[in-house]
Every structure is written in C-alpha cells, then in structure tokens.
C-alpha positions in Angstrom: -16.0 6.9 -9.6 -12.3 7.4 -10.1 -9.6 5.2 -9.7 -6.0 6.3 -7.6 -3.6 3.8 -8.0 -0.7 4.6 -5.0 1.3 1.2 -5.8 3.9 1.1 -8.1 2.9 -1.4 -10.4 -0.2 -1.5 -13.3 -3.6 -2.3 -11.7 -6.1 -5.1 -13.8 -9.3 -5.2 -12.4 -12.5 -7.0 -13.2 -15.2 -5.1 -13.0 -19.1 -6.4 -12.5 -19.5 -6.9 -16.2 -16.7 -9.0 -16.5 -14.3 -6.6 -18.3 -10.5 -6.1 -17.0 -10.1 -2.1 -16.3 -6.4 -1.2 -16.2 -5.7 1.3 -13.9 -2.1 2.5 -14.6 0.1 4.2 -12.2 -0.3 7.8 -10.5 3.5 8.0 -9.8 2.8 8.5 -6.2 3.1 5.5 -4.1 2.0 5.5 -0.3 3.9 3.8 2.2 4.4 3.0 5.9 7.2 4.1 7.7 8.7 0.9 10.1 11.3 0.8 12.9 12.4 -2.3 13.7 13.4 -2.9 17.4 15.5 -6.0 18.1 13.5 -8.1 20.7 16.1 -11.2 21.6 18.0 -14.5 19.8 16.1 -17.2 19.5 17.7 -20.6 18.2 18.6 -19.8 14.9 17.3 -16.5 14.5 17.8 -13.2 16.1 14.2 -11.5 16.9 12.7 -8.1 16.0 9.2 -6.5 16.0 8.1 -3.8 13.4 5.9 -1.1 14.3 4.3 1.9 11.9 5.3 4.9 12.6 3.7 6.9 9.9 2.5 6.7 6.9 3.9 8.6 3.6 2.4 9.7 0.0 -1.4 9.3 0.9 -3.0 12.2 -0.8 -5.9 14.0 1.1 -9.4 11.7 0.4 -11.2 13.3 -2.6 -14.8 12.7 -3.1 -16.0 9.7 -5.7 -12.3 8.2 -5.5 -11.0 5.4 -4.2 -7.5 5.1 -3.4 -5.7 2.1 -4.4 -2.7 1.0 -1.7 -0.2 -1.8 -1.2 -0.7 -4.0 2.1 -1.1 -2.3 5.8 -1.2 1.5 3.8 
C-alpha cells in the first residue's frame, strides 16, 4: 500500500507494529474552495455561512493508495 500525503506538512504515523512511518510531503496539497455569504449581525458579531464549492489538487484515485488530506477534503 502506498502512502499520498496531500497536506502540507510531514506525516508520523504508527503503524500496527508500533513503529512511526514518516510520510513526507508530495508537494501537492488538496483543498476546498469556500464562499462565504454574509447571513446577518448578531450582538457582537456579524454572521456568515461557508459553503464548498469545489474541491482542488485531488489527484485521480490510484489503486493500493490511500490519499492523505487535511479536514473536509
């Protein structure tokens, strides 16, 4: 199985035997488009919702590999 880290920091992971596999960087990150659409004021605090509107960087799925993401990706 490989390993596609789409974040953009260095990956530790502990694996069933215990050990820490480092998986570093691909130097493609996926992320999630937002628009933000302003909602009202509430005391203190103006309000907006977010919605996705598409998502960016995901590579097409490859057999054996799991793709590593940030969040909502």
């Amino acid at each position: 199985m490989k390993i596609k880290n789409l974040t953009p920091q260095v990956l530790n992971i502990l694996n069933d035997y215990g050990a820490t596999v480092i998986v570093e960087e691909s130097g493609q990150v996926a992320r999630c488009k937002q628009i933000e659409k302003f909602v009202g004021i509430l005391p203190g605090a103006i309000e907006v919702t977010r919605q996705v509107v598409k998502v960016e960087g995901l590579p097409a799925a490859e057999p054996g590999t799991i793709l590593v993401v940030s969040r909502m990706v």
